[in-house]
C-alpha positions as CSV (number, residue, x, y, z in Angstrom):
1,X,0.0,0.0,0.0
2,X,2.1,3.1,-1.4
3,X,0.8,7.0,-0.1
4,X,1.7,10.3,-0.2
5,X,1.7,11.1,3.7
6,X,2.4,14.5,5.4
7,X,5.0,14.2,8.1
8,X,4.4,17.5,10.3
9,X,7.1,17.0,13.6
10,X,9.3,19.6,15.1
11,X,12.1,17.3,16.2
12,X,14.6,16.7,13.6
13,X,15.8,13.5,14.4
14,X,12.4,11.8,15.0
15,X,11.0,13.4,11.5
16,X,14.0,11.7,9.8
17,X,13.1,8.2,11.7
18,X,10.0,8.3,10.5
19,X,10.6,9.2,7.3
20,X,12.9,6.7,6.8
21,X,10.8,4.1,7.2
22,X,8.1,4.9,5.5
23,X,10.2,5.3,2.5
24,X,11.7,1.5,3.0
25,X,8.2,0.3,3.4
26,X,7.5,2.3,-0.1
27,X,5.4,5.8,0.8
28,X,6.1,9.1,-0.6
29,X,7.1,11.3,2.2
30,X,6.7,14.9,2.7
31,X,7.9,16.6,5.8
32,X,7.1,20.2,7.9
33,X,8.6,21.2,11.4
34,X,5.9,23.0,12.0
35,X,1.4,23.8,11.3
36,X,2.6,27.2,9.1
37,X,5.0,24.7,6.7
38,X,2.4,21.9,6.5
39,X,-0.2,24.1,5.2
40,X,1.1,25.5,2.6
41,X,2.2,21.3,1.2
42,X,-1.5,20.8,2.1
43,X,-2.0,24.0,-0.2
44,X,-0.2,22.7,-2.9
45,X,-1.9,19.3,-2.9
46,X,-3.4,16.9,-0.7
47,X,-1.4,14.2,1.0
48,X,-3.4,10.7,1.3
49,X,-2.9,11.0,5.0
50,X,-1.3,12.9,7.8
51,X,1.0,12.0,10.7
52,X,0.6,15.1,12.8
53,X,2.6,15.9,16.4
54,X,0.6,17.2,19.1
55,X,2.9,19.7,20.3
56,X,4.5,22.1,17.8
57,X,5.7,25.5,17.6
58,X,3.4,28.0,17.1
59,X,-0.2,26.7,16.2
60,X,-0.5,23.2,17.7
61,X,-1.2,20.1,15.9
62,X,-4.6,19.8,18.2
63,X,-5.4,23.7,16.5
64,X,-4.1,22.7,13.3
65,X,-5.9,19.3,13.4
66,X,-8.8,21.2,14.2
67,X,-8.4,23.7,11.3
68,X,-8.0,21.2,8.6
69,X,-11.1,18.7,9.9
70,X,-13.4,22.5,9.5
71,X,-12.4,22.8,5.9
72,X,-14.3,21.1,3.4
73,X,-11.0,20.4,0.8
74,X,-9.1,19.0,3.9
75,X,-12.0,17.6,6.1
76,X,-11.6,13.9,5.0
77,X,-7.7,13.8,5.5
78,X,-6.8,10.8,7.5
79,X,-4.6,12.5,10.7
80,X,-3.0,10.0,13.0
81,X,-1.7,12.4,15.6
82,X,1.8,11.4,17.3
83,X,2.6,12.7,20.7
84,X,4.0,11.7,24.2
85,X,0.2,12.5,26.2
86,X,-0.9,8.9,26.7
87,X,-3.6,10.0,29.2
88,X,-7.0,8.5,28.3
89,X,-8.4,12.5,28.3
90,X,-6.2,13.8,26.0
91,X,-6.7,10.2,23.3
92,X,-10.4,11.4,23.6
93,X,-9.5,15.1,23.0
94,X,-7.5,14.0,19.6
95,X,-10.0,11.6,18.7
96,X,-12.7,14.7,19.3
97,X,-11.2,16.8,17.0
98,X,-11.3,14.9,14.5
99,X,-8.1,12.6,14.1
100,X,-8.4,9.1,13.3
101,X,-6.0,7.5,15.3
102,X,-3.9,8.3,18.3
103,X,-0.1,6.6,18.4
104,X,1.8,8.0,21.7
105,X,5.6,7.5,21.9
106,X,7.9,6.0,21.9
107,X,6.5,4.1,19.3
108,X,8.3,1.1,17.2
109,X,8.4,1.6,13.3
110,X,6.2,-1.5,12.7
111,X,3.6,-0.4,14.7
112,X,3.2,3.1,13.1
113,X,3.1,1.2,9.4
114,X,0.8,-0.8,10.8
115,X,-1.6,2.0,12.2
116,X,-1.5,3.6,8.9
117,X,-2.1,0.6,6.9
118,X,-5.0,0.0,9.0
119,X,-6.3,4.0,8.6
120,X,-5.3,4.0,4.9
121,X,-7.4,0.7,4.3
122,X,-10.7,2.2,6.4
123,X,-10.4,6.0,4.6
124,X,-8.4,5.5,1.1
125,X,-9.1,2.1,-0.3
126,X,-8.2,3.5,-3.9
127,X,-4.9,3.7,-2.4
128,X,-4.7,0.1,-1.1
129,X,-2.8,-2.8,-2.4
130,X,-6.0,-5.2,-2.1
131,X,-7.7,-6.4,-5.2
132,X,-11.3,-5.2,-6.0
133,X,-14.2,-7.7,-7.6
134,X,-17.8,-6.1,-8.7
135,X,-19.6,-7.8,-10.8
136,X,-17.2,-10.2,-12.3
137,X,-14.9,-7.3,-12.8
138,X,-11.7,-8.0,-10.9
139,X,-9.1,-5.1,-10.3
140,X,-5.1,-6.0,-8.9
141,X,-3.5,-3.0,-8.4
142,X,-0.5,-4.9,-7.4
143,X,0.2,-6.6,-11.0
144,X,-1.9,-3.9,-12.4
145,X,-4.3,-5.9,-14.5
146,X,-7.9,-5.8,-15.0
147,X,-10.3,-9.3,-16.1
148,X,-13.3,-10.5,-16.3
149,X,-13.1,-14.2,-16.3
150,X,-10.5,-15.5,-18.3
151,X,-10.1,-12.3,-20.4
152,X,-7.7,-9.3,-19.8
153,X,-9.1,-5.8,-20.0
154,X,-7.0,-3.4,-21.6
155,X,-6.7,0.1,-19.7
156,X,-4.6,3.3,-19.9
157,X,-2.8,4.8,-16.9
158,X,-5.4,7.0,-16.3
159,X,-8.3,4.6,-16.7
160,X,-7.4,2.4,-14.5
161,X,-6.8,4.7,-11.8
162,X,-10.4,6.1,-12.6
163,X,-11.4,2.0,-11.9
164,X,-9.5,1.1,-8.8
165,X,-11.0,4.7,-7.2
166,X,-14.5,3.8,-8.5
167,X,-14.3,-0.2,-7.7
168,X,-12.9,0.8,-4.1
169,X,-16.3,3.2,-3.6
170,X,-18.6,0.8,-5.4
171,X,-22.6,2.3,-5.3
172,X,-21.2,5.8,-4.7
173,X,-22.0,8.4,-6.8
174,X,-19.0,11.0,-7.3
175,X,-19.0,14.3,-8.9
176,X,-16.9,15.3,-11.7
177,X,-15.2,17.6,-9.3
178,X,-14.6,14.8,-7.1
179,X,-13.2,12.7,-9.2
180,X,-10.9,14.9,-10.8
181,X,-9.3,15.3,-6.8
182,X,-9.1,11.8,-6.3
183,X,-7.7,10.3,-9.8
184,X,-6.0,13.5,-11.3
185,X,-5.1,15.6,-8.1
186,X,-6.3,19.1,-6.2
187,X,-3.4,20.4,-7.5
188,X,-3.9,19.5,-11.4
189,X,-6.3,21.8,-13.1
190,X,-8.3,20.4,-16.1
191,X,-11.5,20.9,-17.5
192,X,-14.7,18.9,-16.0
193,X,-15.0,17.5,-19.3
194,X,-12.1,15.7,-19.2
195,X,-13.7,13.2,-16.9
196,X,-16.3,12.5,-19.7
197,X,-13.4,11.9,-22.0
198,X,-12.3,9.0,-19.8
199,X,-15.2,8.0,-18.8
200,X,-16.1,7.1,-22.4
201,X,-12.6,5.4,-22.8
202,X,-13.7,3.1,-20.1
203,X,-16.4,1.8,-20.7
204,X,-15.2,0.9,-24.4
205,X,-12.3,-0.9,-23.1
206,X,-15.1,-2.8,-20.7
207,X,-17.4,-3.3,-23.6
208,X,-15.6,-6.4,-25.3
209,X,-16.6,-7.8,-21.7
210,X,-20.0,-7.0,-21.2
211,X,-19.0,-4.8,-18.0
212,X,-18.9,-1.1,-19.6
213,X,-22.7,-1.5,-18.1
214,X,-21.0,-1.6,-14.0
215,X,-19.7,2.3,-15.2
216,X,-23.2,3.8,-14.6
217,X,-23.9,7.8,-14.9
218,X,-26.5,9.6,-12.5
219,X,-28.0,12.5,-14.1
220,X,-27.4,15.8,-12.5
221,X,-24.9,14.5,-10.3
222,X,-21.9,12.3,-11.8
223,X,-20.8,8.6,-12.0
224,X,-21.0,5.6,-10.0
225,X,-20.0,1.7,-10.3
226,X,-22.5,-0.6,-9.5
227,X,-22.9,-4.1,-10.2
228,X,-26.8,-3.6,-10.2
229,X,-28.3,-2.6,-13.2
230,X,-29.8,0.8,-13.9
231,X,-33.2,1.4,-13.5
């Protein structure tokens, strides 16, 4: 499971620790010493998740957690927040504002993969190494193949990315907008219609198959995948 994670901690040698090792274990890392630094990476585009340190000069990562969680472009940022306050109060005072785990040092390197694993499976399962099946359609984002059955499906780069998101959020509808953050990026400005575009390219790679009919479009409103047929 490879991610673009936000490493925002003060000390030096603990921010080079972890970034080490989440390097080895395959993640892109980007780091901040501090909440003024971080935003402006979080600015420039969205990380898949965010290891955060409670205490930090200047705003604190509580504050900053805060902040991002009343933003709607940052509010669904996984935040595991790192800090030496193991008291039960101030767990539930992270958890309150919004993080989604809580990982108090010292901590070992295996257990804070493992936490984020476990945070990246629940919130970004586009980003997951697990395979996807809907309706006969099965997705491997480790080999990166697509079949149905015994037959390969044939997909760009950017197609199947636009599959694994919509596979991994089977039955919800998404927006253009939306899916232009999750499969292209915030930070990569193209047209709407672009979407259609691929969209279109999909489901003609899926029709030799029979599954270009899973790649559904809900008027008004944007795109889904569903293994149940429209109505």
């Amino acid at each position: 499971m490879s991610a673009k994670i936000l490493v925002i901690e003060d000390e030096p040698a603990i921010q080079a620790l972890i970034s080490v090792n989440l390097k080895r274990a395959g993640h892109e890392v980007v780091a901040a010493l501090d909440a003024e630094s971080a935003r402006r990476h979080v600015d420039e585009a969205l990380p898949d998740l965010i290891l955060l340190d409670w205490m930090l000069p200047g705003t604190s990562g509580l504050d900053f957690a805060r902040r991002l969680r009343g933003e709607a472009r940052t509010r669904d940022v996984p935040i595991i927040m790192l800090t030496a306050r193991g008291e039960e109060a101030d767990k539930v005072q992270g958890l309150t504002v919004g993080a989604d785990d809580y990982v108090t040092k010292p901590f070992s390197p295996k257990e804070l993969l493992a936490r984020i694993q476990a945070v990246l499976r629940r919130q970004r399962p586009h980003v997951a190494e697990d395979a996807l099946e809907v309706g006969g359609l099965r997705l491997d984002p480790v080999t990166h193949r697509v079949t149905a059955g015994s037959c390969v499906v044939n997909l760009g780069p950017t197609e199947f990315r636009l599959l694994h998101f919509l596979m991994a959020h089977a039955e919800r509808v998404h927006s253009r907008v939306q899916l232009l953050d999750q499969v292209w990026g915030d930070h990569v400005f193209v047209e709407e219609r672009t979407v259609d575009v691929h969209i279109r390219r999909l489901r003609a790679a899926l029709e030799a198959t029979g599954h270009d009919g899973l790649v559904q479009t809900v008027r008004g409103s944007g795109y889904r995948l569903s293994a149940q047929p429209e109505q």
